[in-house]
N, C-alpha and C positions, 0 to 999 in steps of 0.2 A: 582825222583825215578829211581834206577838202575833194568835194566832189562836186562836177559839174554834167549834169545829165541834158545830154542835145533831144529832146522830144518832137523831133521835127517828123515822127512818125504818126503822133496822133492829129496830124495836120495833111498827112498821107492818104491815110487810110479812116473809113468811117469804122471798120471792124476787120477783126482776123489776127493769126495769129502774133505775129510778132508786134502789134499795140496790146493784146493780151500779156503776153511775156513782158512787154516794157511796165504797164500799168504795174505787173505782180513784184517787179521788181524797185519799183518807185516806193510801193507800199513797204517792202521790207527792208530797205535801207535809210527809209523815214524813223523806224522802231530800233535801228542799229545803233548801240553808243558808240560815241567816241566819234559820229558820222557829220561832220558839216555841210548839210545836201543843198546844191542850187539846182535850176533847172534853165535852159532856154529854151524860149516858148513862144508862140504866135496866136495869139487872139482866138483865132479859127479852131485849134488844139481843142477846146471843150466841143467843139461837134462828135468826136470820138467820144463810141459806147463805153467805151474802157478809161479814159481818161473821164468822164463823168462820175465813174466809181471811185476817183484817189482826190483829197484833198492836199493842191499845194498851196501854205500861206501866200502870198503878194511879195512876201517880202523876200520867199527862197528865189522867186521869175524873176530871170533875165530877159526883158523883154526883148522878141527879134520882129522886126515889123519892116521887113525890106519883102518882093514879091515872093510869094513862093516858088513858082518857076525858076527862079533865078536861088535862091536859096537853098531848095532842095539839090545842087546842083557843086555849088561854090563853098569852100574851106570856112567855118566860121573865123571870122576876124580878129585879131586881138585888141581891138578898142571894145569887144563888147565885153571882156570879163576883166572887172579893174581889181587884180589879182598879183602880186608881188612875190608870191610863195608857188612852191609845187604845186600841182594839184590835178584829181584825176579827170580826165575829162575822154567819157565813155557816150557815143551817139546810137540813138536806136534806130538809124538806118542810114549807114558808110559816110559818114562827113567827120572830117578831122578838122582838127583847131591850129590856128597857125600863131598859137598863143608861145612866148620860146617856153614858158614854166609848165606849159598842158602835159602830161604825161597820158599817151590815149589808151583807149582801150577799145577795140571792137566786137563786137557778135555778129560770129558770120552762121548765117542761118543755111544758105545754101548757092547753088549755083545752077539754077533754073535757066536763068536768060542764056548762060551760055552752054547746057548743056541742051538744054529741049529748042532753044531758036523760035518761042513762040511767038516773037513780039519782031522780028526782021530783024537786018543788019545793024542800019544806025543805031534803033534803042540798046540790041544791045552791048553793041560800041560803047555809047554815052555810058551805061549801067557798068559794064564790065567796067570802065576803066575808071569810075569814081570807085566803085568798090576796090578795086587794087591800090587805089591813091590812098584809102583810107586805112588797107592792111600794113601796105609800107610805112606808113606813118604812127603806126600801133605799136607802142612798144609788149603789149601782151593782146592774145588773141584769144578768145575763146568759140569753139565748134560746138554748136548745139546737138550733134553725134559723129560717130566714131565714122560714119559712111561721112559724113562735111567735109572733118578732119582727111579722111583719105582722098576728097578730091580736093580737097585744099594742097596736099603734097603730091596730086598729079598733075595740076591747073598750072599752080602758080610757085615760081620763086622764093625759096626760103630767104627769109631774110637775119642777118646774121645776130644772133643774142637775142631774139623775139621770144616769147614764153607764149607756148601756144598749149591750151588745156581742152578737153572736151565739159562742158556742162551744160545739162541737156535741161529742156523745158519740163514742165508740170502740166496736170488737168487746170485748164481755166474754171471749166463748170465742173465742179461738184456734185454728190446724189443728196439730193434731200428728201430723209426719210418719207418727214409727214408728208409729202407729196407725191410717193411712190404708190402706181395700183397695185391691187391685189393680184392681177393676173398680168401677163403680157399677151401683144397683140399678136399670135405665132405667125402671124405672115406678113407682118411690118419689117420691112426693110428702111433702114436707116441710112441715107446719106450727109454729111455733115463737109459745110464747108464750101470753099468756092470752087467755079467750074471750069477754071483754065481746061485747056487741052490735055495737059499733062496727069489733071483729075480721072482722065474716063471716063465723063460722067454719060457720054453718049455709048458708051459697050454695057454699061449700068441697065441702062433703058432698054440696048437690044436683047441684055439677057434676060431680060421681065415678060418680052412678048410671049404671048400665051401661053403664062405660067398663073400659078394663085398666088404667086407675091404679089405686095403691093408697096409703093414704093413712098416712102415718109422725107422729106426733102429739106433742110435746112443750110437756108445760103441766102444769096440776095436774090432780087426779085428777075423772073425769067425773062429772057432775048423772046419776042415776037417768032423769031424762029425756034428760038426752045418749047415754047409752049405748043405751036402747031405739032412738032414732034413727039413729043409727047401724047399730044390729042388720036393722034395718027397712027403709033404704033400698042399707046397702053388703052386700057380699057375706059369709060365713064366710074368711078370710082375705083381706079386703082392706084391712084397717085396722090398727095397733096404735097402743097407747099405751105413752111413756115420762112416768113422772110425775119432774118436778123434776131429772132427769137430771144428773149432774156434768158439768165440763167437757170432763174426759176422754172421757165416756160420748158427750155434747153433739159433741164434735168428729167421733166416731167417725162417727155418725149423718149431721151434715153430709157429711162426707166420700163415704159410699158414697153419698146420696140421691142422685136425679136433680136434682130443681128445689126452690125454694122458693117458696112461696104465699103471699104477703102480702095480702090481698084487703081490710086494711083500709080504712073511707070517713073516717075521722080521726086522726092521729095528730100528736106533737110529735117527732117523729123516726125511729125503727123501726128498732130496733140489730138484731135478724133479718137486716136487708138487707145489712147489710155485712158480719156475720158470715157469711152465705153466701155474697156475693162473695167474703170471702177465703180462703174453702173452694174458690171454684174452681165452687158451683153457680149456673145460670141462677136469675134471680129474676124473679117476674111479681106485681106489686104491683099494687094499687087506683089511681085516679086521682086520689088525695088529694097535696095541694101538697106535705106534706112527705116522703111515699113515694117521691115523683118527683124531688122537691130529692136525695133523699139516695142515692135509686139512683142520680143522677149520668150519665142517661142511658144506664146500661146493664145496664138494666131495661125486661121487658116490662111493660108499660102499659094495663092492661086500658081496654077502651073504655067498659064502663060497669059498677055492680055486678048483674049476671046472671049464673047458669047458664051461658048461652050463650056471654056476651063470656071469661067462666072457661074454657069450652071450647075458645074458639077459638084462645084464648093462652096452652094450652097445645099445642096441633095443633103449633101454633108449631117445640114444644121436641121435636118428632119429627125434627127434621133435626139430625143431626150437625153440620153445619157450625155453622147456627144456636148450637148450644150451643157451641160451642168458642170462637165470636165473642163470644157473653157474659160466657164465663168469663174469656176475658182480657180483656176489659172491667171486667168484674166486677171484678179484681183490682187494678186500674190504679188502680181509683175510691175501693177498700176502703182501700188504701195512702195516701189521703189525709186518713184518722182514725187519729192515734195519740194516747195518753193521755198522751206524757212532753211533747208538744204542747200538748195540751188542759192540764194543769196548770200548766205556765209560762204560758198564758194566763190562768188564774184569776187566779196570783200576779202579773201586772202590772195586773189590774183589781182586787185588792187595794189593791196600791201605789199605782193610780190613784185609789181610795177613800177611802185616808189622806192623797193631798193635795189632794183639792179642802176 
């Protein structure tokens, strides 16, 4: 099986989820037989943390060296892949090939831009409709959950003989034993990940003020106005920040925290969650479909996005018992995302692409 992977994500993004998901999925279709893997690629592509972690030969790159603005943006070409046979050609963020042999394949993560409006009209105009350009043009589609899937058949137009699957992400970071402490921090609270609007990370902080949490931050480095915020509402030691953390660093952190805080109101999955479960910590998520799909029921569930409902579920995580019952839960649940899983699923919805 000929495969062509568009990495025009780790040229995107310096870190986050979906260059995570792309690197773990690079890795395991490198180790797939029978897999003849390319990739195309842009110079810039090694600044991503996650793309630093996967070795591709010279000789798998298709080199793409046109602007990225202009790139990210525009159908790849078919004078860049000199290719005479079928072949899949899967992008890890919405661009299709206007190759006539490409058989595509998309991963729709989620539908942010047009369901939260964070970013204005034009972007996402621009956004919505290279994404649609890339589903239409997909002959098989996969939803990284079953809440995607279902805004995927409320958003948009089925399109007719498409194979559309759910399969969902794994833990990027892992627990590493030898580096786990012996005790946890009981009032480290964990936030993991970045701070769009649609994160909550400012109801995070309102429901910290004058409590004894203290609040453990893992993301990139803070806006001038986050930091005053911060200064202003939480205390002189009850905060810190880890920017971009390794995984080692990342596990460490999990490890000793008390809880994790996902308070987001939209997402297309929320690998935070199950990287905490399989850390072993309580996790209390937003009541968004797919925070709840993917905590797996054992996750607090906050009642509403406030303050208060923040407060109250974490009161929650003051009983020992309580946390011991989630965390084995937790782990029960985490255990049922693995990547050697998730990638044999790809490659039968490959296989399934080449023969319809």
């Amino acid at each position: 099986m000929k495969i062509v992977l568009d990495n025009i994500i780790f040229s995107l993004q310096t870190c986050g989820g979906i260059s995570g998901m792309f690197s773990r999925l690079v890795s395991g279709l490198q180790r797939a037989p029978g897999v003849e893997l390319f990739a195309i690629e842009r110079d810039d592509a090694t600044r991503n943390i996650f793309r630093q972690q996967i070795d591709i030969p010279a000789s798998q790159i298709i080199r793409a060296t046109g602007p990225l603005r202009l790139d990210r943006y525009t159908p790849v070409s078919p004078s860049l892949i000199p290719f005479d046979e079928p072949f899949i050609f899967h992008s890890s963020y919405y661009r299709y090939c206007r190759h006539p042999k490409a058989i595509g394949v998309t991963t729709l993560h989620d539908f942010t831009y047009e369901v939260m409006r964070l970013y204005g009209w034009l972007p996402t105009l621009v956004h919505s409709r290279q994404k649609n350009q890339a589903l239409r043009h997909s002959r098989a589609v996969a939803c990284v959950s079953h809440a995607t899937l279902s805004d995927f058949r409320r958003l948009l137009p089925s399109t007719p003989g498409q194979i559309v699957e759910v399969i969902p992400n794994a833990p990027l970071c892992t627990p590493r034993p030898e580096a786990a402490p012996s005790t946890r921090r009981n009032r480290d609270v964990l936030f993991v990940g970045a701070r769009a609007y649609n994160k909550n990370f400012s109801l995070l902080v309102d429901a910290l003020v004058d409590t004894d949490w203290r609040l453990v931050l893992c993301s990139s480095t803070l806006t001038p106005d986050e930091l005053s915020r911060l200064e202003r509402k939480l205390q002189p030691g009850q905060w810190e920040i880890h920017v971009f953390p390794d995984d080692d660093a990342l596990s460490r952190i999990y490890s000793r925290s008390h809880c994790l805080v996902y308070p987001s109101s939209y997402e297309g999955f929320g690998i935070p969650i199950i990287e905490a479960q399989e850390h072993g910590l309580p996790v209390v998520t937003g009541p968004c479909p797919a925070s709840v799909e993917i905590g797996g029921g054992a996750a607090i569930v906050m009642d509403d996005y406030t303050p208060e409902a923040l407060r109250t579920a974490l009161q929650r995580l003051r009983d020992p018992q309580v946390c011991t019952t989630l965390a084995e839960q937790g782990r029960a649940n985490a255990a049922r995302y693995r990547w050697d899983e998730i990638v044999a699923a790809y490659l039968r919805l490959y296989s399934s692409g080449l023969r319809s």
